[in-house]
C-alpha positions in Angstrom: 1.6 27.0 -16.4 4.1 24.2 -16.8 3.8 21.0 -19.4 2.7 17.6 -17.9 6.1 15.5 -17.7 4.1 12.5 -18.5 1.9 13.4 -21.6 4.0 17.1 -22.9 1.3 18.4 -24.2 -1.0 19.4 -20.9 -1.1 21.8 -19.2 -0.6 21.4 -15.0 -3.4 23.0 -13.0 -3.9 23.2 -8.9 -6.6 20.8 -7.6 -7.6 20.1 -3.9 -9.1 16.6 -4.7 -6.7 14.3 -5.5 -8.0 10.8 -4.1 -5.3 8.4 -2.7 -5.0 5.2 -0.5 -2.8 4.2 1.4 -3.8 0.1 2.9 -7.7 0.8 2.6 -8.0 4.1 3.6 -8.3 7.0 1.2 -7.0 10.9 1.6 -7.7 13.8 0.0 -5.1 16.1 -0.5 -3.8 19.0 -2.7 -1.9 18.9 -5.5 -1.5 19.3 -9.3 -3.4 17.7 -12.7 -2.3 17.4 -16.3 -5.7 19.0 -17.7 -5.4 16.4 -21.2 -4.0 12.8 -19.5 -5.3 13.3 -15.9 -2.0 12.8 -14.0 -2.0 13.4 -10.5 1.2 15.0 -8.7 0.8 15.1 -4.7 2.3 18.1 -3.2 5.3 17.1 -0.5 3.7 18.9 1.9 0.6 17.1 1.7 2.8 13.9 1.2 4.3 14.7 4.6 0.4 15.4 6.0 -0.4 12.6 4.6 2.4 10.4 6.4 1.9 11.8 9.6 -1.7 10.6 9.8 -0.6 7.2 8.5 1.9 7.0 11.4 -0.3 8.2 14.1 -2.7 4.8 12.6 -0.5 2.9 12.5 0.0 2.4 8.2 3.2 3.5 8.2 6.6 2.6 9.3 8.4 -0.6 10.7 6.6 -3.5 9.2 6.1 -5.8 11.0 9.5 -8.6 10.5 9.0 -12.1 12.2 11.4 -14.6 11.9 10.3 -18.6 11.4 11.4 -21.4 9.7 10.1 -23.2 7.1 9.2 -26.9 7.4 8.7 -29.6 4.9 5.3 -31.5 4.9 4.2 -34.5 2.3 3.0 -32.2 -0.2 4.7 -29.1 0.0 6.5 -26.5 2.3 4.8 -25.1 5.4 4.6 -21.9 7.4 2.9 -21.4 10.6 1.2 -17.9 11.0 2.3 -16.9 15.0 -0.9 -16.8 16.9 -0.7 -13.2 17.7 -1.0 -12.3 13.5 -3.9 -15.0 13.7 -5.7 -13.1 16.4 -5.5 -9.6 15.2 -6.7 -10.6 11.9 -9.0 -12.8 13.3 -8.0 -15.9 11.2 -10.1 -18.7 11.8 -7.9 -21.3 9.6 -10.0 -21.9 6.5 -9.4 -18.5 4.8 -8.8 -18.0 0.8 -5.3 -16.6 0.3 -3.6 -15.1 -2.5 0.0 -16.1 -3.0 2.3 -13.9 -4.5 6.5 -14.0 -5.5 7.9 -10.3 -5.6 11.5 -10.9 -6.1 12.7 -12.7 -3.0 9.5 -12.1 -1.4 6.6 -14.0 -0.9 3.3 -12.0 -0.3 0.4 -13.7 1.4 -3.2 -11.6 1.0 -6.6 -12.9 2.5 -9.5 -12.7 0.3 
């Protein structure tokens, strides 16, 4: 048995129920523990598994990228959600939304 990386003083040990989400929806795949801190280390094959279902439902691959401008209102700046977003998230225009800077990015979340 090998040392956890993480705490060096576990030991690693072979589960088959690690928990994971990806977007929402949880997987179970195989993998290994640290039997003292609890660390979880997904096997690549179940990785890859787990990919290819995500793909074939759509979580995973080419996000989405839409291009708009900005514009400037009284108050503030504003950006326009395209309708097709608005329909498929069914966005009725009086949603909460978290608002978010990574970096260069700006994440928007409904509530």
């Amino acid at each position: 048995m090998k040392n956890c990386p993480i705490c060096k003083t576990g030991k690693i040990i072979s589960t088959e129920d690690i928990i994971t989400d990806l977007d929402g929806y949880f997987f179970v795949v195989k993998g290994t523990r640290c039997d003292k801190c609890g660390e979880e280390f997904i096997d690549e094959q179940e990785g890859q598994k787990m990919i290819t279902i995500a793909k074939r439902m759509g979580l995973w691959g080419q996000q989405l990228k839409l291009h708009r401008k900005l514009s400037k209102s009284a108050r503030g700046t504003v950006l326009r959600i395209p309708i097709d977003i608005e329909k498929e998230l069914h966005l009725k225009g009086n949603e909460d939304v978290a608002i978010s800077k990574v970096g260069r990015k700006i994440v928007i979340e409904i509530e």
